[in-house]
C-alpha positions as CSV (number, residue, x, y, z in Angstrom):
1,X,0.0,0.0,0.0
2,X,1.3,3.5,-0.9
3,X,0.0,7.1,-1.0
4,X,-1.1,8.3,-4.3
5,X,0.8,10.7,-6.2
6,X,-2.5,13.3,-6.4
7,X,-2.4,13.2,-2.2
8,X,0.8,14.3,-1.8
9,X,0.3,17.9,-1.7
10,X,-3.5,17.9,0.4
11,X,-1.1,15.6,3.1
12,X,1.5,18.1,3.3
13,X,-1.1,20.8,4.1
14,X,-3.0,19.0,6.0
15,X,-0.3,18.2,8.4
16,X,1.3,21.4,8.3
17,X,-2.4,22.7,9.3
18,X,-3.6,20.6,12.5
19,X,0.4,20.9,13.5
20,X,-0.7,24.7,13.6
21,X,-3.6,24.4,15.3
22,X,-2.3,22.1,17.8
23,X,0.6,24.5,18.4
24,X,-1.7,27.5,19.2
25,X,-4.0,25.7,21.2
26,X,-0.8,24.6,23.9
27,X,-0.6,28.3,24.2
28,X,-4.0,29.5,25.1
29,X,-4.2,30.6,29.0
30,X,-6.2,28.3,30.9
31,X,-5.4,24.2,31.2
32,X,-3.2,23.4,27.4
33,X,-2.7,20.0,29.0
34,X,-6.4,18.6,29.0
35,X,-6.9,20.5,25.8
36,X,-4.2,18.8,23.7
37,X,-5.4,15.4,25.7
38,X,-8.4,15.5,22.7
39,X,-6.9,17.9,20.2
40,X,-3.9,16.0,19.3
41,X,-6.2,12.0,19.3
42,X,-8.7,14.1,17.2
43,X,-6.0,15.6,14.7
44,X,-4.2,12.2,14.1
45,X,-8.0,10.9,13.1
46,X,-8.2,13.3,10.7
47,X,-5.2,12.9,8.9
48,X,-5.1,9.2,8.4
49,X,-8.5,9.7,7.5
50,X,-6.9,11.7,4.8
51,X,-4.2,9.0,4.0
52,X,-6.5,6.6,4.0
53,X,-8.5,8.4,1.4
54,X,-5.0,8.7,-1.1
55,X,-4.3,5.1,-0.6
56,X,-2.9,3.4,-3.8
57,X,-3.5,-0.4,-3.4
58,X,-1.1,-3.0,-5.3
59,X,-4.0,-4.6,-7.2
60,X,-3.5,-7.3,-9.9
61,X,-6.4,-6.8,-12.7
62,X,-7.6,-9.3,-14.8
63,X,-7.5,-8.8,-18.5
64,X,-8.8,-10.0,-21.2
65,X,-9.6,-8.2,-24.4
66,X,-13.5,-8.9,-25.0
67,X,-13.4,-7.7,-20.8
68,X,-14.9,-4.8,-19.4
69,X,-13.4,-4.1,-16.1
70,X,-14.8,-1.9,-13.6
71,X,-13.3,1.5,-13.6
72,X,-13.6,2.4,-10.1
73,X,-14.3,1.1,-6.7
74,X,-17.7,1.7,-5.4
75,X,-21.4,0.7,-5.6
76,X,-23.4,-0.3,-9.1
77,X,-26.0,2.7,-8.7
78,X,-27.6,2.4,-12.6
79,X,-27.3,-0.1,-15.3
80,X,-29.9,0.6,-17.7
81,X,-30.4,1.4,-21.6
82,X,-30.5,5.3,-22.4
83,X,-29.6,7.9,-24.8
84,X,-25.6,9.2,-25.0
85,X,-25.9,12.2,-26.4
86,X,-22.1,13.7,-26.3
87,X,-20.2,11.2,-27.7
88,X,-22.2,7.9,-29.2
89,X,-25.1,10.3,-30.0
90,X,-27.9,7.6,-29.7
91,X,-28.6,4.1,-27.2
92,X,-26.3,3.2,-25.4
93,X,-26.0,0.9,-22.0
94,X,-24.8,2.9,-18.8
95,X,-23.8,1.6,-16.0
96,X,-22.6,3.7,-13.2
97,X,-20.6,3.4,-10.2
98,X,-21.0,5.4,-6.8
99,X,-17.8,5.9,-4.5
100,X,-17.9,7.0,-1.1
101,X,-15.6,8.7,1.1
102,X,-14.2,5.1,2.1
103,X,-13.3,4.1,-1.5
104,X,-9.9,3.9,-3.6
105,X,-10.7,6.6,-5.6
106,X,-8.2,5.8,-8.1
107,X,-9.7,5.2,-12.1
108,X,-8.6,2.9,-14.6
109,X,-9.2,2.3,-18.3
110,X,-11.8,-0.5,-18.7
111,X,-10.7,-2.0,-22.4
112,X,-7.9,-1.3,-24.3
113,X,-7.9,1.2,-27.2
114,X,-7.2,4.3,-28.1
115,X,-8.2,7.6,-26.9
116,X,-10.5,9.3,-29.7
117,X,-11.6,12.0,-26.9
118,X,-11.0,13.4,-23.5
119,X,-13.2,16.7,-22.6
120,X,-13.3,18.4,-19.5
121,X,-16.8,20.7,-18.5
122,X,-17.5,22.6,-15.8
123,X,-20.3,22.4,-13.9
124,X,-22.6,21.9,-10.5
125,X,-21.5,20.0,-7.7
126,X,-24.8,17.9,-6.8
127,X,-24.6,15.1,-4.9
128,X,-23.2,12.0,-7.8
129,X,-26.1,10.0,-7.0
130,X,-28.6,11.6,-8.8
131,X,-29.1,11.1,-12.1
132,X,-29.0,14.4,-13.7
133,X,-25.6,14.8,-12.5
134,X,-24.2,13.3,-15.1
135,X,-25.0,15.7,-17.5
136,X,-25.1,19.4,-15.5
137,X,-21.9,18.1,-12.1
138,X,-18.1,19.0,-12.8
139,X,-17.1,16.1,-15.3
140,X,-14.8,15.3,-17.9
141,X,-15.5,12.3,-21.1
142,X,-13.8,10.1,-22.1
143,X,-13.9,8.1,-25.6
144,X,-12.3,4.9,-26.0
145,X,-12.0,2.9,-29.5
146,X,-11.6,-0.5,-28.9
147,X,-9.8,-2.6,-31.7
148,X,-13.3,-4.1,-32.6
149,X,-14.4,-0.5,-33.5
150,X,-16.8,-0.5,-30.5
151,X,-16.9,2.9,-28.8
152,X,-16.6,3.4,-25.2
153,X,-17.2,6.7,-23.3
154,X,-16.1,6.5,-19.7
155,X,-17.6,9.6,-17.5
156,X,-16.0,10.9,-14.2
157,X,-18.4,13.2,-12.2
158,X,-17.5,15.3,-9.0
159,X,-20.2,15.5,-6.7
160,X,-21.2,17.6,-3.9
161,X,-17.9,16.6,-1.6
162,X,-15.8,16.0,-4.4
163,X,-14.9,18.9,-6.5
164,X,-11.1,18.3,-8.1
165,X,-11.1,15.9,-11.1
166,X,-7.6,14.7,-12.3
167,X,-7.8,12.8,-16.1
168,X,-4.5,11.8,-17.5
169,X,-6.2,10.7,-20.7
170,X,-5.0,12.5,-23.6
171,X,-6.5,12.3,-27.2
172,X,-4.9,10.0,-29.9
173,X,-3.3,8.0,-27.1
174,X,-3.2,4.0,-27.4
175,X,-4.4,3.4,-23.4
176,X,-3.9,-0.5,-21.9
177,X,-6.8,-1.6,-19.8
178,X,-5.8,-1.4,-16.1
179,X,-3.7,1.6,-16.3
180,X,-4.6,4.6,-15.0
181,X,-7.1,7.3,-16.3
182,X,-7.1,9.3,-13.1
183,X,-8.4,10.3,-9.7
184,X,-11.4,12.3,-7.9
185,X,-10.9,13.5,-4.9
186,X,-13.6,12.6,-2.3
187,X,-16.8,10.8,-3.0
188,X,-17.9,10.8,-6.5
189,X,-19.1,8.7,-9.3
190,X,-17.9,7.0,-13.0
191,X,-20.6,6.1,-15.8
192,X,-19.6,4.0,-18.3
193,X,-21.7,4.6,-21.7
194,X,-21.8,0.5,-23.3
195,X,-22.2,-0.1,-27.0
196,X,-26.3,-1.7,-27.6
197,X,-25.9,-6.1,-27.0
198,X,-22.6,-5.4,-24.6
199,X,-23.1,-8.7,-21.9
200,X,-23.9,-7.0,-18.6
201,X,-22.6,-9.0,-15.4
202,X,-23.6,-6.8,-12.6
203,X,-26.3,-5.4,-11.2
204,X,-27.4,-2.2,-9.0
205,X,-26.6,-3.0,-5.7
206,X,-23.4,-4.8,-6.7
207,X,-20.5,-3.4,-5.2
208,X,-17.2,-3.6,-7.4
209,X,-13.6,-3.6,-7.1
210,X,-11.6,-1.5,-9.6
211,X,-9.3,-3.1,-11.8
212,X,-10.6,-6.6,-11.0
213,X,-14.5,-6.7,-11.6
214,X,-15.7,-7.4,-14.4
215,X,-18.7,-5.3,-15.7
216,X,-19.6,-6.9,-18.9
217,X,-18.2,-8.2,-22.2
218,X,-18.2,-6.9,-25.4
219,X,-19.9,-8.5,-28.5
């Protein structure tokens, strides 16, 4: 287990930040003793809550090219046909994934391909749960070609916690599924926009592990 690369900054302030406040509370006139007694348990909760948020798990993914693996950790919230509107511009299966606060919050490429898009918008910061978020939260969208031709458009939403998106997907880049696509910072969710007839193994309610789950297979 190590700390993500996107956590090493928030740590550093963090730290430097409860240190501070620690530090002024020992000198405030009264009884600094009893008051550092909970301010000092309280500040080491917070900040390995923070660690624990950047974790960065050694995680062996399964692959397999016809495999769709889920992109994040987190809870199957939608899988249902609907209408993709940015990228595939007609049906499409989504199937979305909800991450809490106590998830790796880490996002990897689902299939192998080649980047044909990566868009950033701005936007709300809803909570990621509801459904219009996907189109009006803080997102970027990303487009994926798969060898067969098949088009994949992977989604990363802030929400009402999270509001710092980090993509590393760049356009005309050849991507490997299981590397890295990026990281939200705090609770959040991914959709993942599914060509019509894609096999569907999961359902909502289904909690998944990034990297290793497998969503669904392509025809």
């Amino acid at each position: 287990m190590t700390i993500h690369k996107e956590g090493f900054k928030i740590l550093g302030v963090t730290f430097l930040g409860l240190a501070a406040i620690n530090i002024l509370l020992a000198f405030i006139p009264g009884s600094p003793a009893q008051t550092l007694k909970w301010s000092v348990p309280v500040s080491l909760v917070v900040f390995f809550f923070v660690v624990n948020f950047f974790r960065s798990p050694r995680r062996e993914g399964y692959y397999h090219e016809n495999a769709i693996i889920a992109p994040a950790d987190g809870k199957i919230v939608v899988v249902e046909e609907t209408e993709e509107n940015e990228i595939i511009k007609g049906k499409a299966i989504q199937v979305s994934i909800f991450m809490n606060v106590f998830n790796v919050h880490i996002n990897w490429f689902p299939i192998n391909g080649k980047i044909k898009t990566a868009v950033h918008h701005s936007g709300r910061f809803m909570s990621a749960y509801l459904p219009k978020a996907s189109t009006e939260n803080e997102r970027t969208t990303v487009a994926i070609e798969h060898e067969n031709g098949s088009t994949l458009v992977v989604r990363q939403i802030a929400g009402a916690i999270a509001r710092r998106i980090v993509c590393y997907a760049k356009s005309e880049n050849t991507i490997k599924q299981g590397d890295q696509m990026g990281f939200i910072k705090f609770g959040s969710r991914v959709d993942i926009y599914l060509p019509p007839g894609t096999r569907i193994d999961v359902r909502p309610g289904q909690k998944v592990v990034g990297k290793q789950t497998i969503l669904g297979w392509l025809e």
